[in-house]
C-alpha positions as CSV (number, residue, x, y, z in Angstrom):
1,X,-2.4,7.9,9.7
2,X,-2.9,11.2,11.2
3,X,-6.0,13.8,10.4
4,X,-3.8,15.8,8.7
5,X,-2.8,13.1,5.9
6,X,-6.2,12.7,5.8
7,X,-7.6,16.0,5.1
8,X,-4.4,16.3,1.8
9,X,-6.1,13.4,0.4
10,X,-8.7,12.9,-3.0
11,X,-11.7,11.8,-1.7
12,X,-11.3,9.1,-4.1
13,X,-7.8,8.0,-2.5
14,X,-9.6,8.2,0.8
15,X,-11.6,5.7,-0.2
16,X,-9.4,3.6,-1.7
17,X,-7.7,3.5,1.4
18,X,-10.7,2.9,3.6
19,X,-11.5,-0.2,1.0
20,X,-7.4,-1.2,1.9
21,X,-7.9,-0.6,5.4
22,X,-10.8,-2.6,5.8
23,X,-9.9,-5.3,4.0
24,X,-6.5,-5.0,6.4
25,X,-9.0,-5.3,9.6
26,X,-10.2,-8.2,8.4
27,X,-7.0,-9.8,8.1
28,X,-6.1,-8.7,11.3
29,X,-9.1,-10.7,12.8
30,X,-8.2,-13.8,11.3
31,X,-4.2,-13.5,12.5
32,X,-5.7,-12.9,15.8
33,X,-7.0,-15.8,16.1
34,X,-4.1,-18.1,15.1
35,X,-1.6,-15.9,16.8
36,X,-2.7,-13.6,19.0
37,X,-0.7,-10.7,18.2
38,X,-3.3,-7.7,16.6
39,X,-3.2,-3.8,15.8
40,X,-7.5,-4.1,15.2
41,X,-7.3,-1.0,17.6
42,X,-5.5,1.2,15.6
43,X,-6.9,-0.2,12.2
44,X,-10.2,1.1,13.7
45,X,-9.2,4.3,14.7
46,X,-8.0,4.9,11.2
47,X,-11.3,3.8,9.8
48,X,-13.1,6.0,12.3
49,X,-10.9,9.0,11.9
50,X,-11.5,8.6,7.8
51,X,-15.5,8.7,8.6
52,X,-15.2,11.4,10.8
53,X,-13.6,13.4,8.1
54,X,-15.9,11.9,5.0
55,X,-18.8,13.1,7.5
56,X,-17.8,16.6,7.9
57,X,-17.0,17.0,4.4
58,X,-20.6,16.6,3.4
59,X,-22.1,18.7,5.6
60,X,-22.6,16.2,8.8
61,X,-19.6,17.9,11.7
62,X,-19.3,21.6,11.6
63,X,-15.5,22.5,10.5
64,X,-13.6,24.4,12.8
């Protein structure tokens, strides 16, 4: 999910899809250990880039 899908969401489908995404990372961690096979990194990036952009909307990251 890029920034840019991000910032044409609701903030209450953002977080609905942080709740999905997280839930997905979890998942992820169990499969990893039966497995091996993962995509945690790009789960977390996700995650990160949706707090990023929650952050800035309230006031926390100057927009630019």
């Amino acid at each position: 999910m890029k920034f840019k899908e991000i910032k044409k969401m609701d903030s209450k489908d953002r977080e609905k899809k942080l709740k999905e995404l997280k839930m997905e990372l979890v998942k992820s961690q169990a499969k990893t250990t039966k497995t091996g096979n993962t995509n945690k990194k790009q789960i977390r990036k996700i995650i990160a880039r949706m707090h990023t952009f929650n952050a800035s909307q309230k006031g926390g990251v100057e927009n630019k």
